[in-house]
C-alpha positions as CSV (number, residue, x, y, z in Angstrom):
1,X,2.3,23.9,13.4
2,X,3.2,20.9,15.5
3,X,-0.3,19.5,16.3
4,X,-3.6,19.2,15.6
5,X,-5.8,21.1,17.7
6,X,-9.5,20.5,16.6
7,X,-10.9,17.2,16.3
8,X,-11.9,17.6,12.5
9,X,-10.7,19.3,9.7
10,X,-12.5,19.4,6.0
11,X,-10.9,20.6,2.5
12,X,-7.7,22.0,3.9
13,X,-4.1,21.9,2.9
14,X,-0.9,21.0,5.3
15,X,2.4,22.0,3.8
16,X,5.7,21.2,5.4
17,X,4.6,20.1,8.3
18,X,7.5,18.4,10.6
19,X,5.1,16.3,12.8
20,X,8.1,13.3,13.0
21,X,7.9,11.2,16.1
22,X,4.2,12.7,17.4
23,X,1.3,11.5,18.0
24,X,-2.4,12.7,16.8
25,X,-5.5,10.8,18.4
26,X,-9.2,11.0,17.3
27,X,-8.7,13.5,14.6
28,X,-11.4,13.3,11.0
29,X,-9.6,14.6,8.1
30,X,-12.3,15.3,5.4
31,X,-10.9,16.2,1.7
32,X,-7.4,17.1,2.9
33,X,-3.9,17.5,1.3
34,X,-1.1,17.0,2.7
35,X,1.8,18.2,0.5
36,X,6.1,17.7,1.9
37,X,5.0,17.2,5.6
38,X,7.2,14.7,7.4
39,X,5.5,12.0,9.4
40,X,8.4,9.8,10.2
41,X,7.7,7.4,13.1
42,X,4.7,9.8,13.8
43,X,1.1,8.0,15.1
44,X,-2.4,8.4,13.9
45,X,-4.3,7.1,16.6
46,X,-8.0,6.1,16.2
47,X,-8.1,9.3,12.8
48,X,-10.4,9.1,10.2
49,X,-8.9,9.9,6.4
50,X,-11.8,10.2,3.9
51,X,-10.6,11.7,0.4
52,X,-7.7,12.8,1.3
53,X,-4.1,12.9,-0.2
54,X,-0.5,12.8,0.8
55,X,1.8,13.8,-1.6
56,X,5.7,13.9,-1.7
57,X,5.6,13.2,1.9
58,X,7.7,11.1,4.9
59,X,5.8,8.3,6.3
60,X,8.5,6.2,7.2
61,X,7.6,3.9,10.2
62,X,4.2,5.6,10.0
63,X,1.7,3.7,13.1
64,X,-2.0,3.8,12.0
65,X,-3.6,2.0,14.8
66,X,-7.1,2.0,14.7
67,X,-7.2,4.6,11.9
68,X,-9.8,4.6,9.1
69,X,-9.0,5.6,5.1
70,X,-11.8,6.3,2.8
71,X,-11.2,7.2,-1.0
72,X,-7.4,8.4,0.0
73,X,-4.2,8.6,-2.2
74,X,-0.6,8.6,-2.0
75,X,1.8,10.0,-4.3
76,X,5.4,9.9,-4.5
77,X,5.4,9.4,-0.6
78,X,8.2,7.3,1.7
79,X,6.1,4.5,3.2
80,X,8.7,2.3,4.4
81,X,7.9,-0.2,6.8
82,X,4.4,0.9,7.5
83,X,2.2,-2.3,9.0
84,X,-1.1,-2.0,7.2
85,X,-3.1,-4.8,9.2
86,X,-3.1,-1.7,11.9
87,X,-6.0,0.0,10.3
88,X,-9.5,-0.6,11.1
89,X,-10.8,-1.4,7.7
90,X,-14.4,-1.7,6.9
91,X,-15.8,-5.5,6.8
92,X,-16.6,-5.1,3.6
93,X,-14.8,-4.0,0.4
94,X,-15.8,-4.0,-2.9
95,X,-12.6,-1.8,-4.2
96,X,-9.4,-0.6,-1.9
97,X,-9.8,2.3,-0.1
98,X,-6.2,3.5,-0.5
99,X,-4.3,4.1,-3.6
100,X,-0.5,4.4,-4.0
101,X,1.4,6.2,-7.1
102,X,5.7,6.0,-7.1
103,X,6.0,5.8,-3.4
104,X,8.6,3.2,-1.2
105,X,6.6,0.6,0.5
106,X,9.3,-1.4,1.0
107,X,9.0,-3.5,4.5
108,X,5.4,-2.4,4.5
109,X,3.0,-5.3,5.7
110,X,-0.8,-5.5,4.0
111,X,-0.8,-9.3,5.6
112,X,-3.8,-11.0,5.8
113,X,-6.1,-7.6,4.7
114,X,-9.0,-7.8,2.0
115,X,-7.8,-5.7,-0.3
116,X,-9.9,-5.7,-3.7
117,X,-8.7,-3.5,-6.1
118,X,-5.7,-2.2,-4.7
119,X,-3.7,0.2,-6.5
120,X,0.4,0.0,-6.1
121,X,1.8,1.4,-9.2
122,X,5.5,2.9,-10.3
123,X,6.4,1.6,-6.7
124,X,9.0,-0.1,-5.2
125,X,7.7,-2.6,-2.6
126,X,10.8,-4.5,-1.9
127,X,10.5,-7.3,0.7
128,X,6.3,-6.3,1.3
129,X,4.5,-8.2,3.3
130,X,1.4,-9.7,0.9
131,X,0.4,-13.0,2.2
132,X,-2.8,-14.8,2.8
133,X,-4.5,-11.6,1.6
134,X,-6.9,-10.5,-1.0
135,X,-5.9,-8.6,-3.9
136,X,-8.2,-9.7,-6.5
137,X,-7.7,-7.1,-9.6
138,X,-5.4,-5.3,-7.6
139,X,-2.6,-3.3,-10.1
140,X,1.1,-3.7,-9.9
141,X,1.8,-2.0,-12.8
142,X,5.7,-0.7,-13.4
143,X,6.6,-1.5,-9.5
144,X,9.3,-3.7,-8.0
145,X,8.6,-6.6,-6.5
146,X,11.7,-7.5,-5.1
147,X,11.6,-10.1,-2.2
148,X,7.5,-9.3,-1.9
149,X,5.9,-12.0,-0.2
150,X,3.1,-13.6,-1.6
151,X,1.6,-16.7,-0.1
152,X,-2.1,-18.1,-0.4
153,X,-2.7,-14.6,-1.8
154,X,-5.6,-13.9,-4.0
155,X,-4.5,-12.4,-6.9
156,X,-7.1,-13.2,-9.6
157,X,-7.5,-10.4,-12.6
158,X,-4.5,-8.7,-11.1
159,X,-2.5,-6.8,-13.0
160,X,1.2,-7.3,-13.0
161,X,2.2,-5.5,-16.0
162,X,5.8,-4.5,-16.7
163,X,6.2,-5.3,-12.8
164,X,9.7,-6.8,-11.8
165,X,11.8,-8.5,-9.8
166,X,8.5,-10.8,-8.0
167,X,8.3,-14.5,-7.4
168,X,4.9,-16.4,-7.1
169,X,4.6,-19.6,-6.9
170,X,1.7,-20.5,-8.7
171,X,0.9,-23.6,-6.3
172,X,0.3,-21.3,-3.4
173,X,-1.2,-18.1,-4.6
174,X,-4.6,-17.9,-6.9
175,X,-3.9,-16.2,-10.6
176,X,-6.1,-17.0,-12.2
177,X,-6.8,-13.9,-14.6
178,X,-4.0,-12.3,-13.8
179,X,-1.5,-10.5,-16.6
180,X,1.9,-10.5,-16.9
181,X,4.5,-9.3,-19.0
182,X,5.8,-12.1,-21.2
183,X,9.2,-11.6,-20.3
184,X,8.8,-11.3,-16.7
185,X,6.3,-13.8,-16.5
186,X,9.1,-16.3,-16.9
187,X,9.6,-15.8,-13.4
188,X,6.8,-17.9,-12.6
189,X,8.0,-21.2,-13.9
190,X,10.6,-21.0,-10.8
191,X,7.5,-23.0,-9.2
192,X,7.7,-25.9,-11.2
193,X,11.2,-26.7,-10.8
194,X,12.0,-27.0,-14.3
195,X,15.0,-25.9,-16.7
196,X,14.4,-23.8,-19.4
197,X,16.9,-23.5,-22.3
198,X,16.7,-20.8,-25.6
């Protein structure tokens, strides 16, 4: 298969699909999975995703513009680089419409986006993109944070458990809530210029 043909597709599975470097425009996916399909500097122009989930596939460089995500999940997918702020998301959120499980969001960009919620667990998200937005009671859990950016980001009740490598400075990003790891939670102090000794 190398494109869509029909402007809407409901409960269907794609497997394998090499779609890399294409573009689809104006298509609704309703309650699809999308298993191994490689979507490497593809485009989803102006597509609707509503309960649907992409598993163990390549998004790398994925270009969402103007697409909309509803109830959708990603599992052990590469999401590398992958600007966020591209999708239209609704005005109002009351819980993340995307979730992500062991995928590589590194270089991805969720700048500025209201975000409450969020799910980014077992992930690396090395050198994300995280400021100014919202991600009140979002979960980090078991990811790596490495070079994430985090600035005037909301991150009240958020979980960071057994998260690595991040650095917040508490002066600029809202916590309050939030849990950490003792260990890792050192890694806050960096803020307050300070020595620490055993």
């Amino acid at each position: 298969m190398t494109a869509f043909t029909d402007s809407s597709y409901y409960s269907q599975t794609f497997s394998e699909l090499e779609m890399q470097d294409q573009c689809i425009e104006g298509v609704e996916f309703e309650g699809c999975h999308f298993k191994q399909c490689n979507f490497s500097q593809a485009s989803f122009q102006r597509c609707n995703f509503v309960d649907c989930e992409f598993e163990q596939c390549d998004l790398n460089l994925l270009d969402l513009g103007y697409s909309k995500f509803s109830d959708s999940l990603f599992r052990d997918c590469k999401m590398r680089g992958v600007d966020w702020s591209k999708v239209s998301w609704p005005r109002v959120l009351f819980a993340a419409p995307v979730q992500f499980f062991q995928c590589l969001l590194d270089d991805a960009s969720f700048y500025g986006l209201q975000l409450p919620e969020l799910i980014v667990e077992d992930c690396r998200a090395c050198r994300a993109d995280f400021r100014e937005a919202d991600l009140s009671q979002a979960s980090f859990q078991r990811s790596d944070l490495s070079g994430a950016q985090f600035s005037k980001t909301v991150l009240e009740r958020a979980d960071f458990r057994d998260a690595q490598n991040y650095h917040i400075d508490i002066f600029h990003n809202r916590i309050s809530g939030a849990k950490f790891t003792r260990y890792e939670a050192l890694s806050l102090l960096d803020s307050l210029d300070i020595e620490l000794s055993d």
